[in-house]
FITORTOR-444515 format. One record per residue: residue in three letters; x, y, z of N, C-alpha, C in turn. Coordinates in steps of 0.001 Angstrom, whole numbers, plus 500000, padded with zeros to 6 digits. Example, Ala and Ser with C-alpha at 12.3 -4.5 7.8 and 13.67 -1.06 7.14 Angstrom:
REM residues 2
ALA513190494310507800512300495500507800513200496700507800SER512850497750507080513670498940507140512900500030507870
END
This chain:
REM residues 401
UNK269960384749610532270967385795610743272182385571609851UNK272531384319609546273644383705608798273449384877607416UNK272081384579606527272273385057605582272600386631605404UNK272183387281606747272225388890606950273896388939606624UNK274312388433607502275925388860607255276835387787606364UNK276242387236605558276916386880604185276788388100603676UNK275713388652603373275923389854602523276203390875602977UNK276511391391604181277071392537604646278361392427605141UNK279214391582605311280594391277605282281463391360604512UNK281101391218603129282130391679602080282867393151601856UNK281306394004602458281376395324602382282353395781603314UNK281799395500603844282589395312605948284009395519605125UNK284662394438604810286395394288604172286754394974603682UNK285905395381602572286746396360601620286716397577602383UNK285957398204603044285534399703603446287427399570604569UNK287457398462605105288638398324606694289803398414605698UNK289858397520604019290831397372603276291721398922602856UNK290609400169602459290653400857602129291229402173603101UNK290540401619604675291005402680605365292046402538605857UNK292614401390605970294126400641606140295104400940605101UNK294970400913603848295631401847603083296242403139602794UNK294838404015603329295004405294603299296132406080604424UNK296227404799605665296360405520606637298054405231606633UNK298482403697605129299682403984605207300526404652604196UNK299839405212603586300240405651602250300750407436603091UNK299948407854604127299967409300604418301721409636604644UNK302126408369605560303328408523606415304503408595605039UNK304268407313604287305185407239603127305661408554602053UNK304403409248601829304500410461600886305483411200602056UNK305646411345603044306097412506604088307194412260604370UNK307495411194603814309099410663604686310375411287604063UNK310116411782602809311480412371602382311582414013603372UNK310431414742603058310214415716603842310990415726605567UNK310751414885606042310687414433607248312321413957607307UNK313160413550606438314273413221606427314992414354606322UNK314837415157605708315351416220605262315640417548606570UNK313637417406606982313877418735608011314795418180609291UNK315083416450609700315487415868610590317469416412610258UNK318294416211608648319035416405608524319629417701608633UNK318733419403608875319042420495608820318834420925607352UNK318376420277606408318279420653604938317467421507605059UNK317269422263604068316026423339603526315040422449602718UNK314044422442602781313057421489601666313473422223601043UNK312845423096600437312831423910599075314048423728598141UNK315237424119598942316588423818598263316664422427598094UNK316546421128598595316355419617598352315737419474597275UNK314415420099596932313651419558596213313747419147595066UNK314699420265593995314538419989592809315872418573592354UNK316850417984593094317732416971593458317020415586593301UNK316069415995594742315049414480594315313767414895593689UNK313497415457593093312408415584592710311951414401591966UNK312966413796590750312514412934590018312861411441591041UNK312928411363591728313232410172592536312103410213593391UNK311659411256593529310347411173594249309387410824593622UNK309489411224592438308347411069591682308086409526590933UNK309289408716590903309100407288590894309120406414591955UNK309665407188593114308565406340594367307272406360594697UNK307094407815594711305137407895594538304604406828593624UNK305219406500592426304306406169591088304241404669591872UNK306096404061592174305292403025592843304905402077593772UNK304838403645595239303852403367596033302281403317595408UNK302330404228594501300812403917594205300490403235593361UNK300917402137592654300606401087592033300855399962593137UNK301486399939593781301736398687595063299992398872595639UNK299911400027595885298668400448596728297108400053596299UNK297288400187594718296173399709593701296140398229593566UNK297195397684593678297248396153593977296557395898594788UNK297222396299596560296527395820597228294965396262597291UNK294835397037596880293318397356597004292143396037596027UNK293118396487594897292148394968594235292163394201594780UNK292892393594595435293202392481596028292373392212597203UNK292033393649598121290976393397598883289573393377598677UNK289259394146597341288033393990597057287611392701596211UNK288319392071596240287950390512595532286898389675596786UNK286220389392596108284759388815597293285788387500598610UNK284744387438599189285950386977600311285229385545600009UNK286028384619600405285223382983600278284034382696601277UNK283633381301601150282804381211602158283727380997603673UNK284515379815603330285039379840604692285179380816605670UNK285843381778604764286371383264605721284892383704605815UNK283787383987605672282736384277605914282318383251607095UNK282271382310607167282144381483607744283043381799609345UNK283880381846608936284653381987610298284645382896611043UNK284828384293609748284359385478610627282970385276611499UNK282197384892610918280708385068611603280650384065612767UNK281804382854612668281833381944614127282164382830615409UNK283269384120614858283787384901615943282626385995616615UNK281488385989615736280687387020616031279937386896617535UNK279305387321618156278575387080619237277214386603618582UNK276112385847619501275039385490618915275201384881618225UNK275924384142617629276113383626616004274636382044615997UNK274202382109616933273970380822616935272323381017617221UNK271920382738617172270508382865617599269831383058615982UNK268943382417615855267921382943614813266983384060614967UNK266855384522613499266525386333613866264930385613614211UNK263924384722613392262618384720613966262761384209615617UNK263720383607616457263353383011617669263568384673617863UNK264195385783617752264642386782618659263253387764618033UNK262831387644616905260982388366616745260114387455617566UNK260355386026617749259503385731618653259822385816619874UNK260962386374620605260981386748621816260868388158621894UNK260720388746620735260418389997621159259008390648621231UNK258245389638620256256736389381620262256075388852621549UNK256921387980622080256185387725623748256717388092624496UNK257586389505624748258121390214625221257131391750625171UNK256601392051624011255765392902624108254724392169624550UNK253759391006623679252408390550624352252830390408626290UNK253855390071626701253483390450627912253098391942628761UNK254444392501628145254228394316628264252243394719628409UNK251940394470627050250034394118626692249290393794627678UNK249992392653628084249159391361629375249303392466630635UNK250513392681631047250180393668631932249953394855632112UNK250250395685631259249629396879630921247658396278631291UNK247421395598629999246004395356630372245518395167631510UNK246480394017632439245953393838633688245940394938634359UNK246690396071634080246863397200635109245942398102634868UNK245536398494633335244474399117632853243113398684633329UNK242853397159633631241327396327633786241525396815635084UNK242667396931636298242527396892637748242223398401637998UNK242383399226636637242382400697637199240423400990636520UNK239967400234635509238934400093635406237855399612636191UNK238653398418637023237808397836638329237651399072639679UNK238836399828639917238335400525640594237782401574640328UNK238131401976639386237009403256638795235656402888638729UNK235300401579638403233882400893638610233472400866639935UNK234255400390640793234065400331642547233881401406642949UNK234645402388642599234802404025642889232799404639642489UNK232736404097641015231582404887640605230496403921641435UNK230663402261641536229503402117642219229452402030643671UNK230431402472644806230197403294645826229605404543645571UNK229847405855644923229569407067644625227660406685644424UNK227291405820643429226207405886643274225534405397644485UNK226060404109645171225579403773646262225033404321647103UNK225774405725647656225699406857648771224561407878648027UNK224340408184646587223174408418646108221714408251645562UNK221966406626646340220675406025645726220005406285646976UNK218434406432646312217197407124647165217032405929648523UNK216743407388649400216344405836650642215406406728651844UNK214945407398650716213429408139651425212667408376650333UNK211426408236650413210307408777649582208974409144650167UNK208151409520649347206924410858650020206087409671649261UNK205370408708650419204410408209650400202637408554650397UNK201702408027649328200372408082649438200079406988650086UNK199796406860651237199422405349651973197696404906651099UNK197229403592651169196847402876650855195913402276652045UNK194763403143652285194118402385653597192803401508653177UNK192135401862652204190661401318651695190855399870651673UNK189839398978652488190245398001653121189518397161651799UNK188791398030650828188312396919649322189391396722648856UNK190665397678648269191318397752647424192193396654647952UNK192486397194649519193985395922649926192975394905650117UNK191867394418649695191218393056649792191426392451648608UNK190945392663647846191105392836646429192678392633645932UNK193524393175645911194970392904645895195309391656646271UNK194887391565647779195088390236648508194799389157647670UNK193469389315647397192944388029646426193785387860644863UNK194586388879644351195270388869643100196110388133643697UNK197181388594644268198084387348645204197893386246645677UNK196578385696645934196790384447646275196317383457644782UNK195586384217644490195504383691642933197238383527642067UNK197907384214642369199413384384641696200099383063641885UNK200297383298643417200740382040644004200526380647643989UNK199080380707644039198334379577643864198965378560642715UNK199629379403641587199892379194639938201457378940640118UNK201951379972640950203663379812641090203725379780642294UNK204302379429643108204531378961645175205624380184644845UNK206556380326644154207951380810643963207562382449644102UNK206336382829643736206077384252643766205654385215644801UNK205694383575645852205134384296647129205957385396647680UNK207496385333648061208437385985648048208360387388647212UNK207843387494646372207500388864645774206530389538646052UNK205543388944646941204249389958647296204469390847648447UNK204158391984648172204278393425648799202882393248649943UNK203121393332651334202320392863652456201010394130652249UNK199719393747652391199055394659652431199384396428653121UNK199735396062654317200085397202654960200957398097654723UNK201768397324653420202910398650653049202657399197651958UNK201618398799651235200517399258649874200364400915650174UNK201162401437649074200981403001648856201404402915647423UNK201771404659646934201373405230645881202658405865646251UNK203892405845645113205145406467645659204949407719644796UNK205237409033645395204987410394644898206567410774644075UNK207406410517644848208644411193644347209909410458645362UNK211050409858645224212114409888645924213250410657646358UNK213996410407647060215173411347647180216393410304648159UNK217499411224648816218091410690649514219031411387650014UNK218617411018651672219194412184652417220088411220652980UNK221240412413653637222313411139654171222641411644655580UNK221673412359656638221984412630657403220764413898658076UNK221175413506659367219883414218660559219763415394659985UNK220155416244659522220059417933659110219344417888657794UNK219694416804656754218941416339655871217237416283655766UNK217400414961656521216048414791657147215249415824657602UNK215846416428658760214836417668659047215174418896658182UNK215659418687657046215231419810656062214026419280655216UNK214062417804655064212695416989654295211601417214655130UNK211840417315656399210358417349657022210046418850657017UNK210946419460656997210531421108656906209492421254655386UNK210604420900654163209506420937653063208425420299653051UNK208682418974653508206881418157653619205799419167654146UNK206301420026655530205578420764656244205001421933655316UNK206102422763654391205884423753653838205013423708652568UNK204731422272652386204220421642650832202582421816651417UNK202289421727652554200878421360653021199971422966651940UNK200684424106652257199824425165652092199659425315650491UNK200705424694649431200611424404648559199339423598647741UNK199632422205648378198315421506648371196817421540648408UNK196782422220649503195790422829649999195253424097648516UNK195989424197648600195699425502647398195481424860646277UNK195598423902645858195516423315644697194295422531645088UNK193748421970646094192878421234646452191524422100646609UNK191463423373646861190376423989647075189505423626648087UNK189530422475648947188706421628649930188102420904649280UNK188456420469647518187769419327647168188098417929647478UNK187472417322647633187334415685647991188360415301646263UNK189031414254646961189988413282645535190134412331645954UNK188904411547644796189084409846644639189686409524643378UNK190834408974644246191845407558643204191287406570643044UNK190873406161641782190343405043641270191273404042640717UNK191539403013641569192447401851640978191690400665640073UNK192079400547638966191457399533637957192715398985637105UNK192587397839636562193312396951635612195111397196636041UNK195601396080635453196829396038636306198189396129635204UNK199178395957634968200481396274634303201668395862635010UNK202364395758634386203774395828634436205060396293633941UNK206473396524634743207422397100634353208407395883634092UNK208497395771632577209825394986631940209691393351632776UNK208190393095633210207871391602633714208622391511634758UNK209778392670635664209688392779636696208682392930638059UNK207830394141637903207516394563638656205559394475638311UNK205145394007639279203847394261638880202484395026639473UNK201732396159639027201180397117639827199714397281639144UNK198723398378639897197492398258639536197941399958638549UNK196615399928638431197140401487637197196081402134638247UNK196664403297638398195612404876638439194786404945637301UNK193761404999637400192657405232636217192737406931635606UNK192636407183634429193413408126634227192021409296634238UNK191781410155634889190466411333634889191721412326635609UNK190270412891635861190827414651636632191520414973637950UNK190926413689638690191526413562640144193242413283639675UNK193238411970638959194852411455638692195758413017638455UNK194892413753637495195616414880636618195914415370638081UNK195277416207638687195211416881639981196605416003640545UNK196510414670641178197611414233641767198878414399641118UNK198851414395639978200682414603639028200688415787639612UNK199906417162639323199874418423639529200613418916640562UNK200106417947641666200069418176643258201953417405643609UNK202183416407643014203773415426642780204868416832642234UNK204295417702641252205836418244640431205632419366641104UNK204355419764641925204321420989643107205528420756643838UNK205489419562644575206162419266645923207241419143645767UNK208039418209644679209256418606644232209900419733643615UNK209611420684643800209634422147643147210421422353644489UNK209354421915645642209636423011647205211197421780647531UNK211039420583647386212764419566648170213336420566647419UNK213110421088646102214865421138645006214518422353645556UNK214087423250645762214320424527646423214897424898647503UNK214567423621648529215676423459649753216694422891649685UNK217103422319648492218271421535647832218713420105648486UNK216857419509648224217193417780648251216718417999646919UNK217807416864646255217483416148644934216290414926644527UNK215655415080644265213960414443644102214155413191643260UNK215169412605643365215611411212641694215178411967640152UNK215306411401639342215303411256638384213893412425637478UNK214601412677636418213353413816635943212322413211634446UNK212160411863634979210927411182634172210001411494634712UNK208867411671633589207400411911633844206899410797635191UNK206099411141636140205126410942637539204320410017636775UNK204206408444637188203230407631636649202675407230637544UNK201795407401638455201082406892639722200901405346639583UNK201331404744640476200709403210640708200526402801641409UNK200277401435641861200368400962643316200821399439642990UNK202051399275643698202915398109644108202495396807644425UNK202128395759643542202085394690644786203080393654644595UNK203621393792643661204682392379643404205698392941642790UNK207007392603643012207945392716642425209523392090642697UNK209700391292642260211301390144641604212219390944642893UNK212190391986642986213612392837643547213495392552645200UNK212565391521645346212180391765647301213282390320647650UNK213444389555646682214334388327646972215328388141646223UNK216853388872646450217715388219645849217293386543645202UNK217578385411645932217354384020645995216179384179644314UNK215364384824644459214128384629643467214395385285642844UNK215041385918642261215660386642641488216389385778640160UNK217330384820641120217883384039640655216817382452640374UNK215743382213640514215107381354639965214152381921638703UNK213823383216638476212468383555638388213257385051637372UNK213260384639636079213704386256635399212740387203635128UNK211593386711634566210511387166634638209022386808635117UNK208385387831635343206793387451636050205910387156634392UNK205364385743634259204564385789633636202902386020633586UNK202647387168632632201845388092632619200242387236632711UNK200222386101632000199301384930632165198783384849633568UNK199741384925634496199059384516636155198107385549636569UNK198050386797636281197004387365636406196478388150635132UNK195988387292634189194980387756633294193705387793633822UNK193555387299634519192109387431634857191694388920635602UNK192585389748636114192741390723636997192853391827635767UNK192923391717634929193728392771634108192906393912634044UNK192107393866633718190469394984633884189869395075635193UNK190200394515636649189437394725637509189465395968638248UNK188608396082638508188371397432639304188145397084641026UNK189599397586641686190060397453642729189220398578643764UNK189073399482643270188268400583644672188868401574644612UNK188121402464645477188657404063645223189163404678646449UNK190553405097646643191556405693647730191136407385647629UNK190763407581649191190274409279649627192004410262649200UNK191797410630648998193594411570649120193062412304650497UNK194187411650651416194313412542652819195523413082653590UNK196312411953652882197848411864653246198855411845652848UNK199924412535653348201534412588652513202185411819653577UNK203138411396653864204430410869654353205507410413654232UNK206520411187654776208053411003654426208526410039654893UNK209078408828654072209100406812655068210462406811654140UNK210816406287655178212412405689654931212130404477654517UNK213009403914653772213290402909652750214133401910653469UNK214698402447654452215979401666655294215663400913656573UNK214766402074657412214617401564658942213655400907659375UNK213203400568660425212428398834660368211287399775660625UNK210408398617659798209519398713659514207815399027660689UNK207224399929660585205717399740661587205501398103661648UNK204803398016663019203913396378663254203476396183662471UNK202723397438661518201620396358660847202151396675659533UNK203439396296659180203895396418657523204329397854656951UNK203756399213657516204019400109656917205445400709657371UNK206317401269656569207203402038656507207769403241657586UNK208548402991658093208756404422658874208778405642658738UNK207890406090659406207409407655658964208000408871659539UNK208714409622659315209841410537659599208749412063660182UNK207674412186658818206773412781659196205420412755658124UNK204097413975658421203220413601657741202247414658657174UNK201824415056656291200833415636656339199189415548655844UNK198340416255656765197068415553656450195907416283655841UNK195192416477655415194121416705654040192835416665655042UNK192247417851655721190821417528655898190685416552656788UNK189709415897657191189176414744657869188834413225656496UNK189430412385656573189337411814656335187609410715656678UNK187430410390655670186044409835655853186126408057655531UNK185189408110656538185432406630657304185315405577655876UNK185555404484655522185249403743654314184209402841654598UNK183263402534653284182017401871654026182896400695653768UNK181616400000654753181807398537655127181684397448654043UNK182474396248653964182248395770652851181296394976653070UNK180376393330652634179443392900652652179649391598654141UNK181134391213654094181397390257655267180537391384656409UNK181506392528656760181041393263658188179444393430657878UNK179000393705656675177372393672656768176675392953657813UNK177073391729656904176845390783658027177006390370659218UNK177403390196659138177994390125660885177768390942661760UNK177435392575661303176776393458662277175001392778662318UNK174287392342660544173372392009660631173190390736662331UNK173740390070661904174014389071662825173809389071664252UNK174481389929664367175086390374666041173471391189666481UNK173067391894665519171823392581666195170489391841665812UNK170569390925665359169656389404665472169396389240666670UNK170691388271667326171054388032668067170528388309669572UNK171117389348669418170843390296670362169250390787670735UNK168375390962669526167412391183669692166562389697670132UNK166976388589669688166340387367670345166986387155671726UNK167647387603671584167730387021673565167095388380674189UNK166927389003674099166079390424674831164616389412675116UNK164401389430673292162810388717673660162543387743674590UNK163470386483674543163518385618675722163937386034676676UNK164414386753676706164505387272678681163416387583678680UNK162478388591678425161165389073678259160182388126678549UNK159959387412677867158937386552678088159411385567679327UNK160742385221679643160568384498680723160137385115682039UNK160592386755682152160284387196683354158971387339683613UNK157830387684682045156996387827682298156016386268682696UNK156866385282682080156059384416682833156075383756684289UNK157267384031685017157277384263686306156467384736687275UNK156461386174686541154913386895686915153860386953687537UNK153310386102685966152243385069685936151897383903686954UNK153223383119687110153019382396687881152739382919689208UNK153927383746689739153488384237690916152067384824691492UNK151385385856690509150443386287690812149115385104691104UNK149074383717690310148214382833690482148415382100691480UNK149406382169692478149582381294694081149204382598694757UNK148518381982695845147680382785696684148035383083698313UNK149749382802698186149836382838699657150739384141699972UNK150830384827701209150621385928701301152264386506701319UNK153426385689701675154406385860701409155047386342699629UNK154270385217699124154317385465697665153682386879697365UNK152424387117697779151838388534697476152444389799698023UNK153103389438699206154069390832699981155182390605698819UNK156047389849698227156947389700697514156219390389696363UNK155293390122695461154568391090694463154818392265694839UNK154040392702695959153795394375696123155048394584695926UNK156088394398696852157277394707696969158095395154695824UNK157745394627694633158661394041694053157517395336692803UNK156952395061692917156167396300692320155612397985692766UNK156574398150694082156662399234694505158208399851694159UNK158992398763694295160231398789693703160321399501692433UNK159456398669691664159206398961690061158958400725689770UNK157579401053690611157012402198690624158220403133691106UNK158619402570692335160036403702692420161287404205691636UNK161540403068690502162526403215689787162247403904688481UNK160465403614688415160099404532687716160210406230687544UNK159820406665688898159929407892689254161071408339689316UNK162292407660689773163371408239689502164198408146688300UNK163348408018687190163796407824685910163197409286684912
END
């Protein structure tokens, strides 16, 4: 700062030198005037008396005046620079400490501005992820999953999984909640709901119309995954699958017509669920991805074929059926469903049972008949009234048969 007003102080002097001059030179020119109108004189008549006396006081007031003026514009020393600037205020601050207090004077302004900007960003984030919260789906229009090959079959992919990772157990989807998700939505309330079950209801005659009373087998074969999250069997892709998309962008036609929103408007990829990262926070955090290796062996298998019989509207939220499946709000049903054959265990075991069964018949058989036998070869007459008896009995139960 020192050097700022070395050089702007000189100026400073002369400009104060100059106006200090001017302001005494005004009074001096006026004073004869001023004497005159004070004595009762006439200027005019005065004037030409002193005229020349005036005119060598002007000349030298104004050479006195040019003196002093040089005299002030002669550069001032250091001292007097010096001293003046001791009298100044601040004299003792440096101009960079006062840019650097004015530099962390704004970076704070920054600091909190930012903090106030990040806290108005945090809630606008909180804001948007409540908002989405209250719109994320927490109903969907389930294809249940009953064919007791396919959830056998599954079963056995899972324990094969596990077998390889313990950690993945936590991700397997329980047989009983094994379906085929058609479409989501999310209702937030009883009037909701029974506007979903109204369309489920109103979707049946749709279906039906598209179905003609033909029979549709889903053929599940070879398996996939989403982003090594999620892992599922594929719909085998023919005419039935086509038919089911057909029958999916039907039904969401009739929610958005009653004005539930159906999620998202990506293409209908039919699958079926059995594993996926998102069922365990905790495993989530051990486990980023499912490696695709644990079930190579599955990748081409052919799981079995699901009847299409059923729709159902299952909440995502409320506890769950005994046996694993989803709560069902409501349903609709396709025809009579046809029974699934038996796999080769129940073969057996019915074989079994009517083995069984047929050897102990035979041994009862032959023991009574050798009783019989015996009886008829003792010859005493109690025993023979017990025969007749017992063979009139016979004859009677005959006749009333």
């Amino acid at each position: 700062m020192r050097p700022l007003l070395r050089r702007l102080l000189p100026a400073l002097c002369s400009a104060a030198a100059r106006a200090l001059i001017a302001r005494r030179a005004v009074p001096m020119a006026l004073r004869p005037a001023e004497g005159a109108a004070r004595a009762g004189v006439d200027v005019r008549s005065a004037a030409p008396e002193h005229d020349g006396l005036e005119n060598i006081q002007q000349k030298k007031i104004f050479k006195e005046n040019m003196e002093k003026t040089q005299q002030s514009e002669e550069p001032c020393s250091a001292d007097s620079v010096d001293s003046l600037m001791a009298e100044m205020p601040f004299v003792d601050t440096d101009i960079e400490d006062e840019h650097a207090m004015l530099a962390t004077s704004e970076l704070s302004i920054k600091k909190k501005r930012k903090r106030t900007t990040g806290r108005e960003i945090e809630e606008g984030t909180e804001r948007k992820k409540k908002k989405n919260k209250q719109c994320q789906p927490n109903y969907f229009i389930s294809l249940p999953i009953t064919n007791p090959k396919i959830t056998g079959s599954i079963q056995a992919v899972q324990n094969a999984i596990v077998q390889k990772d313990q950690r993945l157990s936590k991700a397997m989807v329980r047989s009983g909640s094994l379906h085929v998700t058609m479409f989501v939505m999310h209702l937030s309330s009883e009037e909701e709901i029974s506007i979903a079950v109204g369309a489920l209801s109103d979707s049946k005659v749709f279906v039906d119309d598209l179905l003609k009373g033909k029979r549709v087998d889903l053929s599940f074969q070879g398996i996939d995954h989403f982003r090594n999250q999620v892992g599922f069997v594929n719909l085998a892709e023919n005419d039935h699958t086509a038919l089911l998309k057909e029958i999916a962008e039907t039904m969401k036609k009739i929610f958005q017509e009653k004005g539930i929103m159906t999620g998202d408007e990506r293409a209908f990829k039919p699958h079926l669920t059995f594993m996926k990262l998102s069922k365990s926070t905790e495993l989530r955090k051990q486990v980023k991805k499912i490696d695709s290796s644990l079930y190579e062996d599955f990748k081409n298998h052919y799981f079995g074929d699901e009847i299409l019989h059923r729709f159902d509207l299952c909440s995502m939220l409320k506890k769950k059926q005994p046996n694993g499946y989803y709560y069902c709000e409501s349903s609709i049903v396709f025809g009579e469903k046809q029974a699934a054959e038996p796999d080769d265990a129940e073969l057996v075991s019915l074989s079994k049972r009517l083995v069984e069964n047929a050897v102990l018949k035979a041994v009862q058989q032959y023991l009574e008949e050798t009783q019989n036998k015996s009886r008829q070869s003792d010859g005493s007459p109690a025993k023979t009234e017990e025969a007749a008896s017992g063979s009139k009995n016979e004859s009677d139960n005959d006749n009333s048969k």
